[in-house]
N, C-alpha and C positions, 0 to 999 in steps of 0.2 A: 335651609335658609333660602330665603328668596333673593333674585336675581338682583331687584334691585337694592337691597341691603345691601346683598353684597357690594354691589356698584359703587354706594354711596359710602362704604368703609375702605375700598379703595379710592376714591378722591380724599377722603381726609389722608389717608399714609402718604398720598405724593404731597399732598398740604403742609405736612410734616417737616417735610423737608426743599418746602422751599419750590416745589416743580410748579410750573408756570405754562399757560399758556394750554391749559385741561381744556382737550373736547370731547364729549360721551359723543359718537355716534351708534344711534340704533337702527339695527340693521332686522330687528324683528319682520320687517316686513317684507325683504327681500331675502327671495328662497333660495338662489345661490350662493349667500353666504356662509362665510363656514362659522361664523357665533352670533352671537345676538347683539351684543354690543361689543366695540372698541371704543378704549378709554388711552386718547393720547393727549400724552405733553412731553417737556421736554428739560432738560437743565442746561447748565450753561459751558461745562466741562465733562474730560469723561469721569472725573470722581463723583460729579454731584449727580449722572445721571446714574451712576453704581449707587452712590446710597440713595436715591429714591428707590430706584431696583429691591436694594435690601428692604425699605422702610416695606414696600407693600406685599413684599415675603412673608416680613417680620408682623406687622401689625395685620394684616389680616388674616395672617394666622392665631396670632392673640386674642384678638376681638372676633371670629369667627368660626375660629378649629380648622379652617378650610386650609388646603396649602395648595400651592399649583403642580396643573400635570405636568409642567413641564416648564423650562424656561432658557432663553437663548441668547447672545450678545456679549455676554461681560467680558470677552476677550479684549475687543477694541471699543466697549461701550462706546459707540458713536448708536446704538439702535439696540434698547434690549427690549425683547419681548418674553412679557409673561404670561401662559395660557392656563385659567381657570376653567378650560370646558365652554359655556356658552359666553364667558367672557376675556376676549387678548386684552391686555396693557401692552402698548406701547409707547416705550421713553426714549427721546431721543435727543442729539445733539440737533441745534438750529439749523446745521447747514445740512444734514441726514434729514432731516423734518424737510425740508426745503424742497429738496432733491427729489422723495417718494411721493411726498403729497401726496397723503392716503386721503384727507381729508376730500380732496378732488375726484378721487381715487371711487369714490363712496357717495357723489355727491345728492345721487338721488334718494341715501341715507335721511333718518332726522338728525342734524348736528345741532349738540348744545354746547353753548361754550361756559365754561365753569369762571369767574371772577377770583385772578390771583388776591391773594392775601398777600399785605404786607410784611 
């Protein structure tokens, strides 16, 4: 499967449930990173950023057979990270997002920002 499929079946699984405030950064062209892209957003509680967490478990392994190598956070979901190999997700609580500012973090990244759904 290609990379950006995959990508694009992970932003629908956080759309799923509601996660907000999606931004792809691609990081393809910078050689010290460690994936190609990071796909962050965030929910509003630590439950809703657990079930986004589950949704992009769950649905992209549905819609792709893919499942992650690994994944990190649901203790305190304030920041969970799921890692696909050349792609992290990262879900986070507002004031965790706030805090790390990956997005700044990356800024010479291309960031795209994805349009919540109501």
């Amino acid at each position: 499967m290609k990379e950006k499929e995959l990508l694009q079946t992970i932003i629908e699984s956080i759309q799923e449930k509601k996660g907000h405030k999606i931004t792809t950064v691609d990081l393809t062209e910078i050689e010290s990173a460690s994936a190609n892209y990071f796909v962050i957003c965030q929910g509003n509680t630590p439950t809703q950023v657990e079930a986004i967490a589950d949704s992009v478990r769950q649905y992209t392994r549905e819609h792709t057979g893919i499942k992650p190598i690994a994944y990190e956070g649901y203790r305190n979901a304030q920041w969970i990270i799921i890692d696909y190999g050349n792609i992290f997700v990262h879900i986070f609580l507002p004031e965790a997002r706030d805090f790390y500012r990956l997005e700044q973090l990356w800024n010479d990244a291309k960031l795209t920002e994805i349009a919540d759904i109501d």
